[in-house]
C-alpha positions as CSV (number, residue, x, y, z in Angstrom):
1,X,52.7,58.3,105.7
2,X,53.8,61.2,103.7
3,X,55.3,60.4,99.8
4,X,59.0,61.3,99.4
5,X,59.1,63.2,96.0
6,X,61.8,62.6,93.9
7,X,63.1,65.8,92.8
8,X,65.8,64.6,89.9
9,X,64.1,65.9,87.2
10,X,61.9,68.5,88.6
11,X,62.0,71.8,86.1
12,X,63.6,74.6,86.8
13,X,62.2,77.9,84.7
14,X,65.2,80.1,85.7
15,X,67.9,81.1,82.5
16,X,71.1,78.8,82.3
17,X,72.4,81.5,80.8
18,X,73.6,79.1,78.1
19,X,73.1,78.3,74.1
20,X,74.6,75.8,72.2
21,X,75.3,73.7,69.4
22,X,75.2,70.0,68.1
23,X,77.9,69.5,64.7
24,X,78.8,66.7,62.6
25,X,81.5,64.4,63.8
26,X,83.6,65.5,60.2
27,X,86.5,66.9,59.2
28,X,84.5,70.4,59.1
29,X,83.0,69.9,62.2
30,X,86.1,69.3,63.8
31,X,88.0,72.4,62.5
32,X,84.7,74.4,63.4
33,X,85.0,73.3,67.1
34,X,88.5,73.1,67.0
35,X,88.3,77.3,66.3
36,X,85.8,77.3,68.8
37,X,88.0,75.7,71.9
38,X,89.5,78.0,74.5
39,X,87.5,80.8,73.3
40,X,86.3,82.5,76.8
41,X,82.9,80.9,78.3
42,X,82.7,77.7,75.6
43,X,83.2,74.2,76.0
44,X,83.4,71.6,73.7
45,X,82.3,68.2,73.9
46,X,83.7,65.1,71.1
47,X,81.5,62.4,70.8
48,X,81.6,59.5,68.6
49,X,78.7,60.8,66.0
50,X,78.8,64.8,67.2
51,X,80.3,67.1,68.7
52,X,78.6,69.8,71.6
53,X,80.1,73.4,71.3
54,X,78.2,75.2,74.2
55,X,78.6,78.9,75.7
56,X,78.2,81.4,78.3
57,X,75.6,84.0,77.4
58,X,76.5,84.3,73.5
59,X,78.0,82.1,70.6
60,X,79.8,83.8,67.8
61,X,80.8,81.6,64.4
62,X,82.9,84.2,62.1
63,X,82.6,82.4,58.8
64,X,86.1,84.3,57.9
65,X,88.4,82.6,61.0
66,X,86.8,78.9,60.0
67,X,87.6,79.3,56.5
68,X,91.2,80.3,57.5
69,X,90.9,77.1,59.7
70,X,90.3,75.0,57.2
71,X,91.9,76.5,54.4
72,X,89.3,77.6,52.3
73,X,88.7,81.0,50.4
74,X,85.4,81.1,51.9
75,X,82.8,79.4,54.5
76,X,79.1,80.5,54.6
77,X,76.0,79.9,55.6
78,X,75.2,76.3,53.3
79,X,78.5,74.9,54.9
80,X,77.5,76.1,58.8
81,X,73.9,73.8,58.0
82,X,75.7,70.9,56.6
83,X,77.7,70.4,59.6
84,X,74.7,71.5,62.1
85,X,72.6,69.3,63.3
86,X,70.7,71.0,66.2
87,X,70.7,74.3,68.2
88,X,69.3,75.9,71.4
89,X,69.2,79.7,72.3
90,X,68.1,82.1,69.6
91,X,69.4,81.8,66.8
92,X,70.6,85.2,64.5
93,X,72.0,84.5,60.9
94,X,74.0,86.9,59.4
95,X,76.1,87.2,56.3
96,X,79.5,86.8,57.7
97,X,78.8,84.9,61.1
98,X,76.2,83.0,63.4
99,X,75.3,84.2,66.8
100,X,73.7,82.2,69.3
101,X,72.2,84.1,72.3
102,X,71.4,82.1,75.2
103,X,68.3,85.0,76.7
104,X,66.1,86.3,73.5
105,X,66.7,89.9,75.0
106,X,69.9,90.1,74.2
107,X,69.5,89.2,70.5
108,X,66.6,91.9,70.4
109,X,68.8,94.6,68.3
110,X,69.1,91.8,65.8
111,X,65.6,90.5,65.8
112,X,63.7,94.0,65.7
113,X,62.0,93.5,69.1
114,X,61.7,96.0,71.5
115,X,62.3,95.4,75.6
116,X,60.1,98.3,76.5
117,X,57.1,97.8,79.0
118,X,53.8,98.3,77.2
């Protein structure tokens, strides 16, 4: 008698091709997904405590459109971490935005890696 594997949460090493974002259940949070729905390739998720922002391929959060969101002269980067809880993909900081990349090579030009073969 052969054993019947249960395959429900076998792993899977191929790309989702996906990156995403876990934010605070606030008022901030909630303009910052709020600019972030029905923007191609990204859903987001409200939950009681947080709220899921997740996207196709690449994430883009231009600190200049959520401070017009909510009002504010400016957003930057010590507002994005007080709302953020966790991430996944690779994460690129810049002065003006975040970018979340779900694949490492296509952040590369940001990260100073090279995709050449040795």
């Amino acid at each position: 008698m052969s054993a019947q594997v249960d395959t429900r949460f076998g792993a899977n090493p191929t790309s989702s091709n996906r990156a995403g974002i876990t934010l605070m259940n606030n008022q901030v949070g909630y303009v910052v997904a709020k600019v972030m729905h029905g923007k191609p390739g990204i859903s987001v998720e409200d939950m009681p405590s947080m709220i899921r922002v997740d996207g196709q391929g690449k994430l883009d959060f231009d600190f200049a459109e959520i401070a017009e969101a909510l009002g504010w002269d400016e957003f930057g980067q010590d507002d994005f971490e007080e709302i953020m809880s966790t991430h996944y993909g690779r994460m690129v900081v810049l002065d003006d935005r975040v970018l979340l990349f779900a694949n490492p090579e296509d952040a590369a030009e940001y990260l100073g890696f090279d995709l050449k073969a040795l």
